[in-house]
N, C-alpha and C positions, 0 to 999 in steps of 0.2 A: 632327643636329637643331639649328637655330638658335636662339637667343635670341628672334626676334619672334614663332616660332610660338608659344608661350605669353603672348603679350604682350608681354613682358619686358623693356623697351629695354637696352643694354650699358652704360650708367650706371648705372643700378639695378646689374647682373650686379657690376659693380665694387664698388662699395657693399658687397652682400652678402659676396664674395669678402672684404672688409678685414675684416670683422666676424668670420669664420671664422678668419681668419689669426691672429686672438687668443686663438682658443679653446684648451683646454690639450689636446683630445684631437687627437691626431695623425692621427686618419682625419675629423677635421672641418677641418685647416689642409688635407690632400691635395686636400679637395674644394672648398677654397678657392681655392688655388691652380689647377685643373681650370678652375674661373671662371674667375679671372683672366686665364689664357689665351683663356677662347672670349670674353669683354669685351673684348680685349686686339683679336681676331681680327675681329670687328666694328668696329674702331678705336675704341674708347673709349680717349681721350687718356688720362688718369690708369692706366689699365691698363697700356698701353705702355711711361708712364713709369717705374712702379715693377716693372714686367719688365725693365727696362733697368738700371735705376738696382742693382736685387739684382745683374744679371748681373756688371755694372762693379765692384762689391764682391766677387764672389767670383771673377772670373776666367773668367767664362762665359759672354761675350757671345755662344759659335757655337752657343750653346741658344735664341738669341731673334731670329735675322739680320729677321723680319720686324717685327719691334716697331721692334728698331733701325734698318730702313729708314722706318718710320714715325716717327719721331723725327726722324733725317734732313732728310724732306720736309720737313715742319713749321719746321726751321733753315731752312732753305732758301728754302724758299715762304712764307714767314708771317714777320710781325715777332713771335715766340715769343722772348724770350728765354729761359726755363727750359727749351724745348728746346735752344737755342743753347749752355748750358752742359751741358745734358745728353750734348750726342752730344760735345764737349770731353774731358767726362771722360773718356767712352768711349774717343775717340781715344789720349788717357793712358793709358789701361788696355792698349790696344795698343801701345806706346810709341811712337806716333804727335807727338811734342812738338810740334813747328814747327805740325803742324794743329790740335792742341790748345789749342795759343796763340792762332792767328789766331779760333777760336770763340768761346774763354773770353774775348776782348777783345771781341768783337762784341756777347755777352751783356749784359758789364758797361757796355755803353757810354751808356746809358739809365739812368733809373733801377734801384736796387735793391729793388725791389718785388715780384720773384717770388720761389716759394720754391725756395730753392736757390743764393741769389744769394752768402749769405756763402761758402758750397763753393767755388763757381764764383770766388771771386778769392783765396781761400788757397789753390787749386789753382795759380791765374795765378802769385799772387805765388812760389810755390815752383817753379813752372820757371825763373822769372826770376834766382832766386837764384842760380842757376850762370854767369850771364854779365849779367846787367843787375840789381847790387844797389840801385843808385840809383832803377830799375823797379819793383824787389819792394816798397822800402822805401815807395815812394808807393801802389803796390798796402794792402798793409797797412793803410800810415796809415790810407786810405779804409775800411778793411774794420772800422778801429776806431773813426773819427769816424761815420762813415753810420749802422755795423750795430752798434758795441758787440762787436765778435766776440772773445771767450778767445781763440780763438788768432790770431787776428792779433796780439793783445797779446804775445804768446809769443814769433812767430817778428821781432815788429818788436827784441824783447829780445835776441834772436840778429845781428842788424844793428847795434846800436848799440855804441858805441864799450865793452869793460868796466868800465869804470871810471867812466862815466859813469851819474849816480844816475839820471836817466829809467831804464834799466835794470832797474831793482832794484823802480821802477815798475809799469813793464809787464809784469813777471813776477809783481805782488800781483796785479794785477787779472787776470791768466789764471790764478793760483791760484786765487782767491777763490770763480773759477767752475768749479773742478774740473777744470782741467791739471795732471796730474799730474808731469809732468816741468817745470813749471813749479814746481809745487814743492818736486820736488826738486834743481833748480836753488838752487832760495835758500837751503834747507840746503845745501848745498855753499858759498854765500856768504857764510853765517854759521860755519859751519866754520873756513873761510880767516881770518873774523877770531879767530878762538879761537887758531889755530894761531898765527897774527902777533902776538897780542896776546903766547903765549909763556906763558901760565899753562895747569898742565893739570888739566883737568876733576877734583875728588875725586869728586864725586855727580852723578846724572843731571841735576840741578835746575840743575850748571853751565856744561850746554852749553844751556841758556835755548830762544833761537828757531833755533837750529840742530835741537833734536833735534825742536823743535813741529812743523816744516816737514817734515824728515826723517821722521816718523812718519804725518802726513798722506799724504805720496808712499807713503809702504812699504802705510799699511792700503790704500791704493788698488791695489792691487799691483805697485808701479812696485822692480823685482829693484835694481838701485842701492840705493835707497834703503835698503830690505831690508838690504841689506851694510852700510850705513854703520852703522843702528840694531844690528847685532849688533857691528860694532867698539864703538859708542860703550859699550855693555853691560858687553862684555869689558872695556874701558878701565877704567872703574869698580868690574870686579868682582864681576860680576853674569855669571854663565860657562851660568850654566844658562838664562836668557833670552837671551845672547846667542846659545847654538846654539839656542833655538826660531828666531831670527832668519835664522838661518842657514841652516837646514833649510827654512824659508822661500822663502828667498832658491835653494835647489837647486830647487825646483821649476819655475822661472821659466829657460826654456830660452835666452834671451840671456845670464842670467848665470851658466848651469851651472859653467861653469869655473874663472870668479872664486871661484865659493862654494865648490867642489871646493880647489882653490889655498887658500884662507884655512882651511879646516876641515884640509886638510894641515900646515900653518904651525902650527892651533894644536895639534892633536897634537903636534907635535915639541918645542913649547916646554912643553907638558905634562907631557910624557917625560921633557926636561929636570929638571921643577921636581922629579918626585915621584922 
């Protein structure tokens, strides 16, 4: 039964569908999503795009082949640029790169006025980064003069020379807006001066903007971070916050092993003392 026999146009249908998608009960998002799909199936643009845009996030574009052919068209036929980075990413998701790239340029080549445009060229700029850094780097710039983007700030901090204070820059300004490995970046930079400087920490008050930074990335739950905040603990002497840190830090399955290894480490030295 379609959408018009009730009326209904598929902009409406989509409409409702988003309204649903908020609600907390799980058999009112099923039936949202249920919309979405028949909005989606009558071609209502914004339907398609956010069936596509979930699929491309979770790995599941062979759940939506007709959305995604609708998106497609729309690159293709039509000066759309947010379709143009749409089916981009898409292509990315299949690791399609080379076509991924020629989209995600055709996108940006226009103004940056749709929405999705910052996506669309920190997607660019990080293909580029494996073979055209001087590419990425202009990518970026634009993405932080145009759009203001956190992480363009981030990864232009990753491009630039280390030592170079722009640097230390562009990693305030993607912290400020909540990169978290942006901040825990600059605790690692403020570390490095502690370590260099060659005095060691007595109190936590002495590792200053190393452990500020460092504590910001860790509540955010950036697992590094986590590890560093239970070293610096331990360091001072504080044994029983540093393994709440720690224990932390195990949960977070990139740094299972690091936290495994140091929680081994200080057992032994433990053993030692007592």
């Amino acid at each position: 039964m379609g959408a018009n026999n009730h009326g209904i146009d598929p902009w409406t249908l989509g409409v409702i569908a988003s309204i649903l998608d908020k609600c907390e009960s799980l058999g009112q998002r099923k039936f949202g999503r249920d919309l979405l799909v028949t909005a989606a199936s009558f071609g209502d643009r914004a339907s398609n795009f956010k069936l596509v845009h979930a699929a491309t996030s979770q790995g599941r574009l062979h759940d939506v082949t007709e959305s995604l052919q609708h998106v497609g068209i729309l690159a293709k036929t039509g000066n759309d640029p947010q379709a143009m980075a749409l089916l981009g990413m898409a292509l990315f998701s299949q690791r399609k790169e080379q076509e991924a790239l020629t989209w995600l340029r055709r996108a940006s080549a226009g103004a940056l006025d749709f929405p999705g445009a910052a996506d669309a060229l920190i997607l660019e700029g990080r293909i580029l980064m494996s073979h055209d850094k001087s590419g990425a780097m202009a990518v970026f710039q634009r993405a932080a003069d145009e759009l203001d983007d956190p992480n363009a700030y981030f990864y232009l901090s990753k491009l630039v020379p280390p030592d170079l204070a722009a640097r230390e820059v562009y990693l305030i300004k993607a912290a400020a807006s909540g990169v978290m490995e942006a901040s825990h970046n600059l605790g690692v930079i403020e570390l490095a001066k502690i370590n260099k400087g060659g005095k060691q920490p007595k109190a936590l008050d002495d590792y200053g903007m190393a452990r500020d930074w460092t504590e910001v990335a860790a509540e955010g739950g950036f697992g590094l971070s986590m590890l560093n905040m239970a070293m610096m603990y331990r360091n001072v002497g504080l044994r029983d916050q540093a393994m709440e840190w720690l224990e932390k830090a195990g949960e977070d399955t990139k740094v299972l092993e690091e936290a495994q290894a140091l929680r081994e480490n200080w057992d032994s030295e433990d053993a030692l003392e007592g």
